[in-house]
C-alpha positions in Angstrom: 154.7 27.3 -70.0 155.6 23.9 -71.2 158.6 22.1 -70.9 160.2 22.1 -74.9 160.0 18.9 -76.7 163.8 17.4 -77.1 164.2 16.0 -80.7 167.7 13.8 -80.3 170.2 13.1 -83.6 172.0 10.1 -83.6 175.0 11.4 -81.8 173.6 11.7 -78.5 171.8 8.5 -78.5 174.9 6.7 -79.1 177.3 7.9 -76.6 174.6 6.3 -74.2 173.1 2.9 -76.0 176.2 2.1 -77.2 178.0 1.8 -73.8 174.9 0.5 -71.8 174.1 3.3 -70.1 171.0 4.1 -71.3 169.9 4.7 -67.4 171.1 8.0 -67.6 169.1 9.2 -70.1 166.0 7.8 -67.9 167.5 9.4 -65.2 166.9 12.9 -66.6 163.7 12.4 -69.5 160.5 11.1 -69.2 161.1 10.3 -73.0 163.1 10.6 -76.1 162.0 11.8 -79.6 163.5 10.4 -82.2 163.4 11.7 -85.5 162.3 9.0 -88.4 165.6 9.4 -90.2 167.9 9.3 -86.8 165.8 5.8 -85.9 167.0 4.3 -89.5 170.7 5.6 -89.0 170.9 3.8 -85.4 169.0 0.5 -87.1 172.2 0.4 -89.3 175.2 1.0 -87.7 176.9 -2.0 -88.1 179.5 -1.8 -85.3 176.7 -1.2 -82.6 174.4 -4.2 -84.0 172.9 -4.7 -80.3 171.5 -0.7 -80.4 168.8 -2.2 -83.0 167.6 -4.6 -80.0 168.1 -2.2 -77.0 166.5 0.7 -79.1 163.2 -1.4 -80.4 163.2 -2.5 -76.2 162.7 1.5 -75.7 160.1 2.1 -78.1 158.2 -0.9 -76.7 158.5 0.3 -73.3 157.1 3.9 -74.4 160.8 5.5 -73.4 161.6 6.5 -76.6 159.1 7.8 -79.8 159.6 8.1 -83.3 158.4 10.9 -84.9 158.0 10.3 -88.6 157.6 13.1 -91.5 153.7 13.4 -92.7 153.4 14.1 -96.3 154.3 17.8 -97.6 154.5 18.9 -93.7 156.1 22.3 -92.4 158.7 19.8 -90.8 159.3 17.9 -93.9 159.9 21.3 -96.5 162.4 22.2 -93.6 164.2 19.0 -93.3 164.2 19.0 -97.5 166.0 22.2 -97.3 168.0 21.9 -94.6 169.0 18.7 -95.7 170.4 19.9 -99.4 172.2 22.9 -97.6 170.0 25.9 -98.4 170.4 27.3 -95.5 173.5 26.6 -94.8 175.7 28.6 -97.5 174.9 25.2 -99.6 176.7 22.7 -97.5 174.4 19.7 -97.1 173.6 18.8 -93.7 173.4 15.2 -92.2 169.9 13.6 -92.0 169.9 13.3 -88.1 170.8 16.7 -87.6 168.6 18.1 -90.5 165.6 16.4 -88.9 165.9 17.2 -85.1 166.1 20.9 -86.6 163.4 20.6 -88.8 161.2 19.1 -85.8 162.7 21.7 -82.8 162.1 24.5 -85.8 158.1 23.7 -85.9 157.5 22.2 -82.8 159.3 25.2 -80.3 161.7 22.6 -79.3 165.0 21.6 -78.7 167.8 19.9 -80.6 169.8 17.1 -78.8 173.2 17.1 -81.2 177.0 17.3 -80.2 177.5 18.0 -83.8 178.0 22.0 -83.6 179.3 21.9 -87.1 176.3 21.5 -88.3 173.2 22.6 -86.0 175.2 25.5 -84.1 174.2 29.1 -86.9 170.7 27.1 -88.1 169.7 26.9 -83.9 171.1 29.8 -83.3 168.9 31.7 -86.6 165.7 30.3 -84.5 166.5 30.5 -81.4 166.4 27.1 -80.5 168.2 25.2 -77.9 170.6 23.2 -78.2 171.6 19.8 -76.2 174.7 17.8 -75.7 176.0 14.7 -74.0 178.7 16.9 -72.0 175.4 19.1 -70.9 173.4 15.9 -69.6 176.2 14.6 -67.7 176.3 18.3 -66.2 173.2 18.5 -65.4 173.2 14.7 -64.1 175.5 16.2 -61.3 174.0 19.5 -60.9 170.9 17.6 -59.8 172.7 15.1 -57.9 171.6 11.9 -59.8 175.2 11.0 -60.3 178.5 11.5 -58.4 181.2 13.7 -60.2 183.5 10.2 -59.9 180.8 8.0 -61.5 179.9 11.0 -64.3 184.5 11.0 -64.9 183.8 6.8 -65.5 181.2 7.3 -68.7 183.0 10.5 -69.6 185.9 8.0 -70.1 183.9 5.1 -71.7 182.7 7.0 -73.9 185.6 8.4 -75.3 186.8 5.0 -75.2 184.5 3.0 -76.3 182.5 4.9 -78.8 183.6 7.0 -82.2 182.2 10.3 -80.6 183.7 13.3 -79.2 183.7 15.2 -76.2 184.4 18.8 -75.9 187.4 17.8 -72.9 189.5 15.4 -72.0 187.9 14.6 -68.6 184.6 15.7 -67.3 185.9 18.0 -64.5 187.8 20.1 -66.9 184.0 20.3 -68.7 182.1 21.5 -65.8 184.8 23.9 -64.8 185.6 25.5 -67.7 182.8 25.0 -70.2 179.5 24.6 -68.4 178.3 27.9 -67.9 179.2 28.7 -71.0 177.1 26.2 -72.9 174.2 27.1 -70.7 174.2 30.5 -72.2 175.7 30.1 -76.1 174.3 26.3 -76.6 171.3 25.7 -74.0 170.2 30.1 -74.5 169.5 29.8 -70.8 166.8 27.5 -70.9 165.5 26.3 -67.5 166.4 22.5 -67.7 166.3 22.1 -63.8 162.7 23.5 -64.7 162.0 20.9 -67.7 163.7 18.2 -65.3 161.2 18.6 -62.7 158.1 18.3 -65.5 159.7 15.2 -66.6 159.7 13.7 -63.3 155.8 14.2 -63.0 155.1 13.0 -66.2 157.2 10.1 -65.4 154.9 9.2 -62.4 151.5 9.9 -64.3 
């Protein structure tokens, strides 16, 4: 079986561009998907002007890839009604999060999003799984890429340094308490330490 493509919202992305740390996504993914309207939300943050440089870098390098809507696609009548809230009791849904769905929804994949609010009873509906910043650092340690003192140093910075949230205060509390969990309710047990390993071959081809 293939490893599931990982279509990222904006959320995700930011707790790493915006604090330079970029590395860690490398560390795990052979690449990044980005959804056409995610790409146009990080173009235009205005507080984070130097993600616009560092992201164009990636897609030049081949590290990240946008995937843009084709004309009257299964992925774009999902994102349509995603987006306007038709499946969700008629609360809209934010363009980043509507897309990864509408992508992971047609293409077997998986969302990257920390915002449950929104993706949590649409991925859960399908089955898909889902991905978050406290789960990469996890898993960053898991596979011993990164110390549990140098994972506790971003943890911070991010929460710092950027406008997004994390499920804890520190990491340690995460990975005790949460982990597991999230492996089950938010990841549905998917084999990442499997998908991890795939990466790493792809990343050598």
């Amino acid at each position: 079986m293939k490893d599931k493509p990982i279509f990222y919202d904006s959320d995700i992305l930011i707790c790493f561009l915006a604090i330079h740390r970029v590395d860690i996504l490398k560390k795990l993914f052979s690449k990044v998907i980005v959804p056409a309207p995610v790409y146009h939300e990080l173009i235009n943050i205005e507080k984070y002007k130097y993600i616009r440089n560092k992201l164009h870098s990636l897609i030049s390098d081949g590290f990240v890839e946008v995937s843009e809507f084709e004309f009257a696609s299964p992925e774009e009548s999902k994102y349509n009604l995603i987006r306007r809230g038709f499946w969700s009791d008629g609360n809209p849904i934010g363009k980043g999060e509507s897309a990864a769905m509408a992508f992971a929804i047609e293409n077997n994949g998986i969302v990257a999003s920390n915002n449950l609010t929104d993706v949590l009873d649409i991925c859960d509906d399908y089955e898909i799984p889902i991905l978050t910043s406290s789960i990469i650092l996890a898993f960053c340690f898991e596979l011993n890429l990164m110390s549990k003192q140098e994972i506790e140093s971003v943890w911070k910075e991010i929460l710092d340094n950027t406008k997004q949230k994390l499920p804890k205060e520190t990491f340690n509390e995460y990975f005790n308490e949460l982990f597991e969990n999230d492996c089950v309710e938010l990841l549905k047990n998917y084999n990442f330490k499997r998908h991890y390993a795939i990466s790493q071959k792809k990343a050598k081809i």
